[in-house]
C-alpha positions as CSV (number, residue, x, y, z in Angstrom):
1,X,0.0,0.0,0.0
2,X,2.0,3.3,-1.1
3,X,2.6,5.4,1.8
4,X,-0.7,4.8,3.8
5,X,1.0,6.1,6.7
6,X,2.8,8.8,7.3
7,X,4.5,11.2,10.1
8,X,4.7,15.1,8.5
9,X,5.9,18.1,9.3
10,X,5.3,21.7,8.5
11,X,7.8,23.4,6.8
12,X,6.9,26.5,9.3
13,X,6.1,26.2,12.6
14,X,4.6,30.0,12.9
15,X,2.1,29.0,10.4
16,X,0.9,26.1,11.9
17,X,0.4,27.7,14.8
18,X,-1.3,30.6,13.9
19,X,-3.6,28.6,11.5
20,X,-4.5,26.3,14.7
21,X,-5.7,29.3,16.5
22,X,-7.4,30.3,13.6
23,X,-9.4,27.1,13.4
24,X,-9.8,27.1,17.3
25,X,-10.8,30.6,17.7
26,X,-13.6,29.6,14.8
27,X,-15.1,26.7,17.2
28,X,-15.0,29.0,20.1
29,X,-17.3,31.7,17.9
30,X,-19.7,28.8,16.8
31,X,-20.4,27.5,20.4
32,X,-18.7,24.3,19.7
33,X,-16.1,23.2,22.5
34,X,-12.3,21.6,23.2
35,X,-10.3,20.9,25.5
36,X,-6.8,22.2,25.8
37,X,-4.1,19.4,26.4
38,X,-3.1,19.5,30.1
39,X,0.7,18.8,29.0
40,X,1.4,21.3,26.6
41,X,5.0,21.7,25.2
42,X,7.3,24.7,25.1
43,X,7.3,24.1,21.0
44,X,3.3,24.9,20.9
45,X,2.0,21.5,20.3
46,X,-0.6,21.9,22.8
47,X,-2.8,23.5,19.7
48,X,-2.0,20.9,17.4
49,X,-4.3,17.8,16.9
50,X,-3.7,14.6,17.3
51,X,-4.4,12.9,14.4
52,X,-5.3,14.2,10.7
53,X,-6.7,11.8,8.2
54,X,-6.0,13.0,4.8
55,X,-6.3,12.6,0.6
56,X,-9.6,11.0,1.0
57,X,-13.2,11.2,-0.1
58,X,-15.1,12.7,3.0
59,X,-19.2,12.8,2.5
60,X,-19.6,14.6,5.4
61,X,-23.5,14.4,5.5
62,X,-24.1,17.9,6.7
63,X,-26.8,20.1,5.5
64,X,-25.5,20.3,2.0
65,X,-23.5,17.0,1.7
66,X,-20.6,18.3,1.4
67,X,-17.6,16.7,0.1
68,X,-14.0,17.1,1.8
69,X,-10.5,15.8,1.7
70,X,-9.2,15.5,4.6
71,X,-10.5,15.7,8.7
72,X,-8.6,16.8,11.7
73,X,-9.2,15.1,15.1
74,X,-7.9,16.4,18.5
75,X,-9.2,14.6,21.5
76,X,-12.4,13.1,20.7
77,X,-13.5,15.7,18.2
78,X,-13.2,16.9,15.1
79,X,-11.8,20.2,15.1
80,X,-11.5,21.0,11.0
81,X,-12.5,19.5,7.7
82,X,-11.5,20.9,4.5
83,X,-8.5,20.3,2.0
84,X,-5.1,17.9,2.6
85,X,-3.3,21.1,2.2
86,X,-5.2,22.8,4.7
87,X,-5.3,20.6,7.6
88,X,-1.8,19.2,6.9
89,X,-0.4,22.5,8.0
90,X,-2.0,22.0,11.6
91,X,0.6,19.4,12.2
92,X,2.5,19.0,15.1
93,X,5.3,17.0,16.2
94,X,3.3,14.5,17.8
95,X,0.2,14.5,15.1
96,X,-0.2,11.1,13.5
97,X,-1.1,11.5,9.6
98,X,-2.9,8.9,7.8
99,X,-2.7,9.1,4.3
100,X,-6.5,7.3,3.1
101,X,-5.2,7.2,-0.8
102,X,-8.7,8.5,-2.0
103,X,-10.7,6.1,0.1
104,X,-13.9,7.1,1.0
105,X,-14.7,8.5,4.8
106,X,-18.1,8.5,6.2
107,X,-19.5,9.2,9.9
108,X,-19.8,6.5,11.8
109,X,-23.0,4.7,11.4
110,X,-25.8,5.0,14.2
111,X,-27.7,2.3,14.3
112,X,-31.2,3.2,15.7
113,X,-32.6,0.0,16.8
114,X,-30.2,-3.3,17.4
115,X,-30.1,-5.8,20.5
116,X,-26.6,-5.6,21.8
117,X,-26.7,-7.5,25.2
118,X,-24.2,-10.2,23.2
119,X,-24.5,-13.4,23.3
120,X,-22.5,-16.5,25.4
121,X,-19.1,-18.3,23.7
122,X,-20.8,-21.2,24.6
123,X,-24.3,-21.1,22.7
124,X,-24.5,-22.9,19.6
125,X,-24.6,-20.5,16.1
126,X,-27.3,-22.2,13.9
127,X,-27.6,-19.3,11.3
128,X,-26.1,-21.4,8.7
129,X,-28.1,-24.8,9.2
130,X,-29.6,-25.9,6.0
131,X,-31.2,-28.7,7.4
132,X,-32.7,-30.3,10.4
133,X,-30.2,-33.0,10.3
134,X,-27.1,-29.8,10.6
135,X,-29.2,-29.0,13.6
136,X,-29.5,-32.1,15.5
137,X,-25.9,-33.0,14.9
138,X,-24.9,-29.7,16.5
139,X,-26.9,-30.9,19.2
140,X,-25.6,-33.9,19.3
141,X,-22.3,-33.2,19.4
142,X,-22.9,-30.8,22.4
143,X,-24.3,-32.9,24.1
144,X,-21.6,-35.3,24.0
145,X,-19.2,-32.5,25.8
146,X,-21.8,-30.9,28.1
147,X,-22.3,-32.5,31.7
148,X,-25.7,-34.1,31.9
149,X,-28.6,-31.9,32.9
150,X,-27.0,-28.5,31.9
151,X,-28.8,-26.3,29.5
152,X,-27.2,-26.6,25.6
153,X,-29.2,-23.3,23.9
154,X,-28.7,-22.1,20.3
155,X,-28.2,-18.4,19.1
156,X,-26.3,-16.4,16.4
157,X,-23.0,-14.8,16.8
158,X,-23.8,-11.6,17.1
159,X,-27.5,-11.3,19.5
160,X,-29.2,-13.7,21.3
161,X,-32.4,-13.3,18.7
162,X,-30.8,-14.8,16.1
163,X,-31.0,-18.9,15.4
164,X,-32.1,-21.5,12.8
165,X,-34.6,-20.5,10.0
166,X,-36.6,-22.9,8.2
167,X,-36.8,-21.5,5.4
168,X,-33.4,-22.1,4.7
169,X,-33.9,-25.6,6.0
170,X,-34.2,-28.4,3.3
171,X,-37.3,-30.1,4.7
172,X,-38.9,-26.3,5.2
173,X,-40.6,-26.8,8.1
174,X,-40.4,-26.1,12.3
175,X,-37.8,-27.7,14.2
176,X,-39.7,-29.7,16.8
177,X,-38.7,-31.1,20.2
178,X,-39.2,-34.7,18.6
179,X,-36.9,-33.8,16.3
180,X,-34.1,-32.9,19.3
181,X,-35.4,-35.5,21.8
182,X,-33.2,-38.6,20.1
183,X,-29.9,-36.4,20.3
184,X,-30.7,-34.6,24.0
185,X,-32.1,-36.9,26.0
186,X,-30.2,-35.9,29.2
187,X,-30.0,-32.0,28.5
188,X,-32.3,-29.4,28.2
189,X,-32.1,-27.5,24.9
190,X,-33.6,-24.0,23.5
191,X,-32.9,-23.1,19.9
192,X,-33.6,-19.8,19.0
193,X,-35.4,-19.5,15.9
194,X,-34.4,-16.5,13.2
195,X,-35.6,-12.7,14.2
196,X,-36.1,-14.0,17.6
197,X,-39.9,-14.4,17.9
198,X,-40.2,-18.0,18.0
199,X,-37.9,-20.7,19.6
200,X,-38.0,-24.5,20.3
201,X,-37.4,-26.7,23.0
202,X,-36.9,-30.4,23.8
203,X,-39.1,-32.8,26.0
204,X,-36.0,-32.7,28.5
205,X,-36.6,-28.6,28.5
206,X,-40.7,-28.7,28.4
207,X,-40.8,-30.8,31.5
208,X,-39.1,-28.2,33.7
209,X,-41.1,-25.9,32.7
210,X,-44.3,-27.9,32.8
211,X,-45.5,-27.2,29.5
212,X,-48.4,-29.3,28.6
213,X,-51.1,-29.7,26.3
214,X,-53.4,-28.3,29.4
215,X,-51.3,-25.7,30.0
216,X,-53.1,-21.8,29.2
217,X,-52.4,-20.3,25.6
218,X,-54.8,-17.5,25.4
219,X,-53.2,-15.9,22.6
220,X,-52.5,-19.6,21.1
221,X,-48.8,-18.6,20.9
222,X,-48.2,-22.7,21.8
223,X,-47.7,-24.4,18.4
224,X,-49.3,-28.1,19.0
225,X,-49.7,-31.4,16.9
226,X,-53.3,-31.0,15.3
227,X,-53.3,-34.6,15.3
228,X,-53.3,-34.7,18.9
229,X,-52.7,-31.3,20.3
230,X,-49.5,-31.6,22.1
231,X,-47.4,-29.3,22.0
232,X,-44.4,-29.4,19.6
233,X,-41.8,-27.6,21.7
234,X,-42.0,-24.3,20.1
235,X,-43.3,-21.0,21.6
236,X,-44.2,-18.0,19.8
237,X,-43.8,-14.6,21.0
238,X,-45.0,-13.8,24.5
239,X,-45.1,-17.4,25.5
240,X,-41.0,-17.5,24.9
241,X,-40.9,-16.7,28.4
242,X,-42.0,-20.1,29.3
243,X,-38.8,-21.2,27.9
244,X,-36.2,-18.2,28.8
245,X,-37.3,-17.6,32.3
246,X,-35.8,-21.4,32.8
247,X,-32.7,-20.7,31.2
248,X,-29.9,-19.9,34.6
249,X,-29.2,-16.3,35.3
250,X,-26.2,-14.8,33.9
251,X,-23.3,-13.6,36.0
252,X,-22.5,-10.1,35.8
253,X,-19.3,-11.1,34.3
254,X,-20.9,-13.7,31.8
255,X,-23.0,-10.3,30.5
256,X,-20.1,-8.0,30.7
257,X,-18.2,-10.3,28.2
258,X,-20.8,-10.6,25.9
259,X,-21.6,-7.0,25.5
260,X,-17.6,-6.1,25.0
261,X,-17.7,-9.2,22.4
262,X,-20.9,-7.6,20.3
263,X,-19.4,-3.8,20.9
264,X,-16.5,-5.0,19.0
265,X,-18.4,-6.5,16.5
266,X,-20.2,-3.6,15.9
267,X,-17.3,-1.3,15.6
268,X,-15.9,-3.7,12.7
269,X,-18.9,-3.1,10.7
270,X,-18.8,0.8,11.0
271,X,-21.1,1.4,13.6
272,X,-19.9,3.6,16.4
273,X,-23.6,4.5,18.2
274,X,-26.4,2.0,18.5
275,X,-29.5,2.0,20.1
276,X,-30.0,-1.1,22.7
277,X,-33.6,-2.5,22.5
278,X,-35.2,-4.0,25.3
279,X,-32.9,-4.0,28.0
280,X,-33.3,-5.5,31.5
281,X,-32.3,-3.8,34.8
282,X,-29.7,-6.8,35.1
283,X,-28.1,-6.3,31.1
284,X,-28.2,-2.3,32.3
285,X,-26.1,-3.0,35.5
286,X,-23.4,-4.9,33.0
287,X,-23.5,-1.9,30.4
288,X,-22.7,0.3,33.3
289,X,-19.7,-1.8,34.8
290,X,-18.7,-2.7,30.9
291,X,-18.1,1.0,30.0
292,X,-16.5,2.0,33.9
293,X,-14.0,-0.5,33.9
294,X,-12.9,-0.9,29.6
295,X,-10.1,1.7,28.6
296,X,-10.5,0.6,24.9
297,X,-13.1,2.2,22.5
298,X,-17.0,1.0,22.7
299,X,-19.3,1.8,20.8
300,X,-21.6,4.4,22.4
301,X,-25.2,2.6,23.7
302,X,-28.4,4.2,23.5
303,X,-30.4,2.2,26.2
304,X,-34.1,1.3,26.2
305,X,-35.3,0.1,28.8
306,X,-38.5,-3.1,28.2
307,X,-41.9,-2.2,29.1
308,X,-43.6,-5.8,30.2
309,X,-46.7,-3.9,29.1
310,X,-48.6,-7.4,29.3
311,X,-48.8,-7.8,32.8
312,X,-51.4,-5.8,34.5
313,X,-52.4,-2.5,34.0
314,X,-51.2,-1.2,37.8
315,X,-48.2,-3.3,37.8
316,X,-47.1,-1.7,34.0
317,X,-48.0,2.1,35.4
318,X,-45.8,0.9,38.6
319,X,-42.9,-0.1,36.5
320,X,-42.9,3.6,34.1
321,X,-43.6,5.6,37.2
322,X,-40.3,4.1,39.6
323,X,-38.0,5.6,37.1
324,X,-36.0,8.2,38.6
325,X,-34.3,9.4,35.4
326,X,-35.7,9.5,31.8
327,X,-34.4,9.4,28.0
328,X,-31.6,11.4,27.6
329,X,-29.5,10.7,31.2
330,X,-26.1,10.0,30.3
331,X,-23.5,10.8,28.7
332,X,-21.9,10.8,25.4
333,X,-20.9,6.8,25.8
334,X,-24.1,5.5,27.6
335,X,-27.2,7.0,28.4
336,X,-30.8,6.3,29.0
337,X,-32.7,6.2,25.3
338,X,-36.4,5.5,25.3
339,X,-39.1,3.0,26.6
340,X,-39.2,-0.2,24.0
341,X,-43.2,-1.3,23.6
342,X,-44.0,-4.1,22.1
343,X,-47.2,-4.1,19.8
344,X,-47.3,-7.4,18.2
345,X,-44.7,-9.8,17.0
346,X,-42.8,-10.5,14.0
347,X,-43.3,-12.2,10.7
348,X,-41.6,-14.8,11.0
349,X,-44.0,-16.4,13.7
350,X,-46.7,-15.2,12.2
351,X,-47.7,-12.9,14.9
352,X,-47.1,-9.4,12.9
353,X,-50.3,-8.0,13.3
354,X,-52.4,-6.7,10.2
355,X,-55.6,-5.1,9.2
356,X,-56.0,-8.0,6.3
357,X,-55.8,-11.5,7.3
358,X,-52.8,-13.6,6.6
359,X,-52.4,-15.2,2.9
360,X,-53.9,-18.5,3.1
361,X,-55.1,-18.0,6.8
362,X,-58.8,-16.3,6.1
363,X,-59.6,-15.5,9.9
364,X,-55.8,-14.9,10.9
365,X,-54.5,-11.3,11.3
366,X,-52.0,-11.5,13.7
367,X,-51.2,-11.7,17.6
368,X,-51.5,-8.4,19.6
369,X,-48.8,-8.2,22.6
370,X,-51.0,-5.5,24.7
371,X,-54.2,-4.6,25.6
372,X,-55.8,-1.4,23.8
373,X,-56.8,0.4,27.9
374,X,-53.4,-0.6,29.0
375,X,-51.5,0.9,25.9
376,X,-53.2,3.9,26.5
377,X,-52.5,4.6,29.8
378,X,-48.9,3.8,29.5
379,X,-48.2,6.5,26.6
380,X,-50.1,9.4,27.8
381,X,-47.9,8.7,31.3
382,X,-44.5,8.3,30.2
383,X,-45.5,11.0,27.6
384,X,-46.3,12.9,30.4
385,X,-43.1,12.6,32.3
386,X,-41.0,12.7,29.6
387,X,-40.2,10.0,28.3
388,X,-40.0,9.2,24.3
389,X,-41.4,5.9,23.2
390,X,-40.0,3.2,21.3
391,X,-43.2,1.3,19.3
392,X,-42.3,-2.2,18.2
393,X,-45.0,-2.3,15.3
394,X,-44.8,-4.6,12.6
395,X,-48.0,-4.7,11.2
396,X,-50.5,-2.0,9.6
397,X,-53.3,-2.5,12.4
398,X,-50.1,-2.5,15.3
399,X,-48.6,0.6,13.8
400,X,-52.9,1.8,13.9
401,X,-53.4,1.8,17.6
402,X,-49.9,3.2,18.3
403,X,-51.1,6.2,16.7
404,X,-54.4,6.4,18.2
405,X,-52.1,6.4,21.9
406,X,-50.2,8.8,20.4
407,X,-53.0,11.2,19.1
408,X,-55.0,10.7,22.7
409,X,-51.6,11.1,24.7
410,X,-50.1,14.4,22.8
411,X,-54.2,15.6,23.2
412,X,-54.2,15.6,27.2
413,X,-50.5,16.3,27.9
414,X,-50.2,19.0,25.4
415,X,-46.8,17.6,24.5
416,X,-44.3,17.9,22.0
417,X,-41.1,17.0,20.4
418,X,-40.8,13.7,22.1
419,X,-39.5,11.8,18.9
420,X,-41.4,8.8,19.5
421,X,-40.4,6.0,17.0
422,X,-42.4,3.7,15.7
423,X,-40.1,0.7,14.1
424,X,-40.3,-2.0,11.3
425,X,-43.8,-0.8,10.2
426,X,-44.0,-3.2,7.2
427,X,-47.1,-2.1,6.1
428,X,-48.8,2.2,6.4
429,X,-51.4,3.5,4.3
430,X,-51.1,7.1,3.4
431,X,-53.1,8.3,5.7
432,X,-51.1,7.1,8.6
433,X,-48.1,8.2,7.3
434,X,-49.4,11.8,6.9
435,X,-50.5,11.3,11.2
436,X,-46.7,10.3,11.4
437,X,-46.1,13.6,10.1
438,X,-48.2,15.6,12.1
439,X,-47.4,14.1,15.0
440,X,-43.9,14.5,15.0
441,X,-43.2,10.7,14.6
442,X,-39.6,9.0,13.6
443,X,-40.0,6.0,11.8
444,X,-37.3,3.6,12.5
445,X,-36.7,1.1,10.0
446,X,-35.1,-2.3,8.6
447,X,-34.6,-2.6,4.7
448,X,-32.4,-5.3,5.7
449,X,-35.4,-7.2,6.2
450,X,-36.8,-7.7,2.7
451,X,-33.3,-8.7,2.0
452,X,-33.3,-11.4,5.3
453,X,-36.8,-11.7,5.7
454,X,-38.4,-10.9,2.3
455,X,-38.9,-14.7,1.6
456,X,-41.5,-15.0,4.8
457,X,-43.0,-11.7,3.6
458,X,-44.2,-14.0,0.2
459,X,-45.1,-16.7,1.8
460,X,-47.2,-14.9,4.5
461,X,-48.7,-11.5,2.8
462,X,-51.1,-11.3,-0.3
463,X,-49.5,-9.2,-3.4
464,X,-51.9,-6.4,-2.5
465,X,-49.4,-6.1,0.6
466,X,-46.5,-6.6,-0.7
467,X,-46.9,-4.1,-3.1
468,X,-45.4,-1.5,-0.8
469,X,-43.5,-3.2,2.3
470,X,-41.0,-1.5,4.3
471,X,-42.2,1.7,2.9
472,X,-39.3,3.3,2.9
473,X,-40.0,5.7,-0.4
474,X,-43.4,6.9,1.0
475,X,-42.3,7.8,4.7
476,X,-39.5,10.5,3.3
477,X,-41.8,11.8,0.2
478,X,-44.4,12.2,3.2
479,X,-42.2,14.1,5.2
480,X,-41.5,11.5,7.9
481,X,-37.6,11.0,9.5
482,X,-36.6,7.6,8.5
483,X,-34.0,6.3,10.6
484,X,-32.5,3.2,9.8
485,X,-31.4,0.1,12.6
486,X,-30.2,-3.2,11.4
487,X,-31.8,-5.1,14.3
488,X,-28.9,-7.5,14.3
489,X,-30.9,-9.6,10.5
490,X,-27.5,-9.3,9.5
491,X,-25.5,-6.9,12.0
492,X,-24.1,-5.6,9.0
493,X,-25.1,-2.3,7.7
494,X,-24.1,-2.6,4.3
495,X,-27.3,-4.7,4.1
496,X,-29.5,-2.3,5.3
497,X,-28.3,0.5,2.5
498,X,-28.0,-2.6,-0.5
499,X,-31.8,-3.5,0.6
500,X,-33.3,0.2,0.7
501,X,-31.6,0.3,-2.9
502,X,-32.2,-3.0,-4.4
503,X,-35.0,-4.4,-2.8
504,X,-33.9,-8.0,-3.4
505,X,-34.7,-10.7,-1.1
506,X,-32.1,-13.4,-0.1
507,X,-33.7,-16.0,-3.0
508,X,-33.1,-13.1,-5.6
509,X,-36.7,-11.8,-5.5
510,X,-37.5,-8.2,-5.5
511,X,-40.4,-6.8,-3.5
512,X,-41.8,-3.5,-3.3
513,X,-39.3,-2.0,-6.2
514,X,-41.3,1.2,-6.0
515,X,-40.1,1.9,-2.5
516,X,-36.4,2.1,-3.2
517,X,-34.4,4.7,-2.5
518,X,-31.0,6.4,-3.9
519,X,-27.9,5.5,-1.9
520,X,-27.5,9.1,-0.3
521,X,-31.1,8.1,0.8
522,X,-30.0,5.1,2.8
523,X,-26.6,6.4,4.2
524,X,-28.6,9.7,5.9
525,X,-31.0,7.9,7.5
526,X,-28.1,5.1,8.4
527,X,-25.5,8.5,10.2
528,X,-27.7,11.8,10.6
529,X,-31.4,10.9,10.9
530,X,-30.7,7.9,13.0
531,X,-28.6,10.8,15.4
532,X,-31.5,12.9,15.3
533,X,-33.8,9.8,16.4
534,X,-31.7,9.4,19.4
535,X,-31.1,12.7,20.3
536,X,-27.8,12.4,19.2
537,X,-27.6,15.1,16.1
538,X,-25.8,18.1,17.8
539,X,-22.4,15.4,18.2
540,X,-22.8,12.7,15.9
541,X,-24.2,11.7,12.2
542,X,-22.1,14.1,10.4
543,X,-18.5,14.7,9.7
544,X,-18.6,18.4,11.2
545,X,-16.1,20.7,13.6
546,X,-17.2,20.6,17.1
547,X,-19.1,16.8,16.6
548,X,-17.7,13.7,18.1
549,X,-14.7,12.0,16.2
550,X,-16.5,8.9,15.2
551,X,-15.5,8.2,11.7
552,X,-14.8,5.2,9.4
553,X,-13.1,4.6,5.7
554,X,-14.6,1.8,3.3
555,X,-12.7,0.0,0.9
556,X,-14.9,1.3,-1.8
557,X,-16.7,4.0,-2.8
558,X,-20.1,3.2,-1.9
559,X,-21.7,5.6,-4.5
560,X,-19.8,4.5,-7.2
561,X,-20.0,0.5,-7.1
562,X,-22.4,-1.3,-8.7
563,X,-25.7,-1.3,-6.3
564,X,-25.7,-5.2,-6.4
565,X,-22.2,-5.3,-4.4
566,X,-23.2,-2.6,-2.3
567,X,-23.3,-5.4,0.4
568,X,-20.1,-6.6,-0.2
569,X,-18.3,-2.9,0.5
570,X,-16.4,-3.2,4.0
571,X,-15.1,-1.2,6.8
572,X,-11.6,-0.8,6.7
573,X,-10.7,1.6,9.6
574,X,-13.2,2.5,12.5
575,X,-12.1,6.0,14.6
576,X,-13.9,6.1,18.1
577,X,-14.3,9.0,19.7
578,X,-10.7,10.2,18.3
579,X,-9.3,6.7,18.5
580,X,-8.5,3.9,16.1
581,X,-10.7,1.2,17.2
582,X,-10.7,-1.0,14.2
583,X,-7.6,-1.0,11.6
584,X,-8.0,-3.1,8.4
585,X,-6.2,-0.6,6.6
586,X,-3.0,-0.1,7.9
587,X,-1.8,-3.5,8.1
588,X,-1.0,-3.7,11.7
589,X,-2.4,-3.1,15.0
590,X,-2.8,0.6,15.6
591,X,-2.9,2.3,19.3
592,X,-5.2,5.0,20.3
């Protein structure tokens, strides 16, 4: 690689300095702040920065796009953009200079809805199984090393909603506990099944949980035979609790590692702020002792909190009210984000819930998570108090009666500019995207999906709905913020921007074509919109002087590759708040 790094210096001192004061003196004018180095030199380096990337391609995503060459970083923020020239003449003695040899820079992406809680060393990755038989072998061989009666569960490598998929499985069916049975008879074993509503256990597992065919299933979230109605070992949904409140606790330290592992993860794949969904008060204790004792760049967590808005009404109210801080508490690495609803539940299980009825399912719409008097209450309170609201809404008549809470809530508390997100929203008729719009909503979605998921879309919605999922299209041309989060279907984010463009499912099909976007589309709501989603757009989402130092290089220039390899573009050097936290660039392992 010619030259990718390099140490310079200015041929004149005096000008250096004087241009550093200039630039200094500039953020000091626009209300944007810096810290002076504590151990300034008697040769003046205590104005220079730290680290100056030049000869690149930077899309800064400001206002007006603009396009720079170079970015200087002192501390943890960016303290000039403009020209190589310009900013190579800030150098000090103890400035590193990368050379990016016309790469292109972005911000670092903010992912607004992902599930970063990590997963164990130890749990079994069944992403790639491609038939029952991969499964049970896993299983098997498990088994064979795992001391008889402990628990042998199955996730994906990067969240704990990830697993097996049966679509991509040859017999194209569930994975049922008599299918696990032969190969576990002295374990208990949960399998996580793909986007995380649905999961399967064997007899081993249902027995210390007492699930029967007598057990209660109001919302028929327990799949049974039909032949004779016992239950095949996999729970839908709400009822997944019947199966993960069994699993054992987690150490503090067990969590702690798992969140560092995803964090990392994370940062390889250009995304330097992301938005936790649906954390516990046990997974927030490990954030907090994750980020006060780790020296090395994180990524910076949004955290949001899980409303059990299906117990009663009293106990949910309970649970808002005995907050003593709301969204926004925190600080630049980890702070409180907002409260994570769930409406209904995913597509996958069949449990997205919709106006029309399922293809092939006449009198089938969907599962509701939460009661209509219960939603209600809980939005106009922690609207009331403050707090913004993360909707999980899949389906049209889900995203419906969030807006109805919404409209009634804003009504009473005459309240404003709380952000509250609705996310996924596969389905909207124009008319609710226009109440989006008036009521101040950010919609918070997952291209990614039709790419991951698309193939369950087919099988499960009529044409008539699938002529405008995920619409991504509709929601800016009706003035609504669209943020983007990958929600871990992959964890890459080059997925997300290839699917908003393309529209191609996993099998090659295209859905909703009309609903694309351009690629300048996708990598705004990807960096500034998701900032402004989180409340994050006065220091991050843009490549500006004053904002936070979070910045990555791709190996190609995304807006010049063909828009079927736009997936295939990587992340080749990750800066964290003024540090290198990934390097696939410099060939080597790069410090702070």
């Amino acid at each position: 690689m010619r030259n990718s790094f390099l140490i310079l210096r200015p041929a004149r001192k005096f000008v250096r300095d004087v241009l550093t004061f200039i630039v200094l003196v500039s953020l000091t004018l626009t209300g944007m702040s810096f810290e002076l180095r504590t151990d300034a030199s008697a040769d003046g380096d205590d104005l220079s920065p730290d680290l100056i990337l030049t000869n690149g391609r930077v899309l800064t995503i400001d206002s007006r796009n603009t396009i720079a060459e170079a970015v200087a970083v002192r501390g943890d923020r960016i303290i000039s953009v403009g020209t190589s020239a310009e900013l190579r003449v800030l150098a000090g003695k103890k400035t590193r200079i990368i050379d990016l040899g016309g790469r292109m820079m972005l911000p670092g992406f903010v992912d607004a809805h992902s599930h970063t809680d990590g997963v164990s060393p130890d749990s079994l990755d069944l992403t790639e199984a491609r038939s029952i038989a991969d499964i049970t072998e896993a299983v098997r061989k498990k088994a064979a090393t795992t001391p008889p009666g402990q628990w042998i569960v199955g996730a994906g490598p990067f969240m704990f909603w990830q697993g097996w998929d049966e679509r991509r499985l040859r017999e194209r069916r569930l994975v049922t506990r008599w299918d696990l049975d032969p190969v576990s008879p002295n374990h208990p074993v949960l399998l996580i099944k793909d986007a995380g509503h649905a999961l399967v256990l064997n007899s081993y597992a249902m027995k210390l949980g007492n699930i029967t065919k007598d057990i209660p299933d109001p919302r028929k979230e327990i799949v049974k035979d039909p032949a004779s109605a016992e239950p095949t070992g996999v729970l839908l949904e709400a009822s997944m609790s019947l199966g993960i409140n069994l699993l054992p606790e987690a150490s503090l330290e067990d969590r702690v590692k798992a969140e560092h592992n995803a964090s990392n993860q994370l940062l390889g794949f250009g995304i330097t702020t992301v938005a936790a969904m649906s954390v516990s008060p046990p997974e927030i204790a490990a954030f907090q002792s994750l980020y006060a004792n780790t020296k090395e760049p994180l990524v910076s967590t949004i955290l949001c909190p899980y409303v059990p808005a299906t117990r009663p009404l009293q106990d949910v109210l309970r649970f808002v009210n005995s907050w003593q801080v709301i969204t926004g508490f925190g600080d630049q690495r980890l702070k409180l984000g907002s409260l994570k609803i769930f409406l209904d539940g995913g597509i996958t299980g069949r449990a997205a819930w919709f106006k029309k009825p399922y293809k092939n399912r006449p009198n089938f719409y969907g599962i509701p998570q939460v009661e209509r008097e219960t939603l209600f209450a809980v939005v106009r309170q922690a609207d009331k108090i403050g707090w913004q609201i993360h909707f999980h809404a899949c389906g049209d008549a889900a995203a419906e009666l969030a807006l109805q809470a919404l409209e009634a809530a804003q009504k009473e508390n005459h309240t404003q500019g709380r952000r509250h997100i609705l996310t996924h929203l596969y389905i909207l008729s124009p008319d609710m995207i226009a109440r989006m719009n008036r009521l101040g909503v950010v919609a918070v979605l997952q291209p990614n999906f039709v790419y991951s998921l698309g193939e369950h879309m087919r099988e499960a919605l009529t044409d008539d709905q699938l002529s405008d999922i995920v619409p991504v299209r509709s929601l800016l041309r009706g003035n609504v913020p669209v943020a983007l989060g990958i929600d871990g279907l992959p964890e890459n984010p080059m997925y997300a921007i290839y699917a908003a463009v393309v529209r191609r499912t996993n099998a090659g099909n295209v859905l909703a074509a009309n609903e694309s976007v351009s690629v300048m589309d996708a990598v705004r709501a990807y960096t500034n919109t998701s900032a402004y989603a989180l409340f994050e757009e006065q220091r991050r989402g843009s490549i500006e002087r004053g904002k936070i130092a979070d910045l990555i290089v791709l190996d190609q220039d995304i807006f010049k590759v063909p828009h079927e390899t736009i997936k295939d573009v990587k992340v080749v050097l990750t800066v964290k708040e003024g540090q290198i936290a990934v390097d696939r660039f410099l060939g080597k392992k790069s410090g702070s």
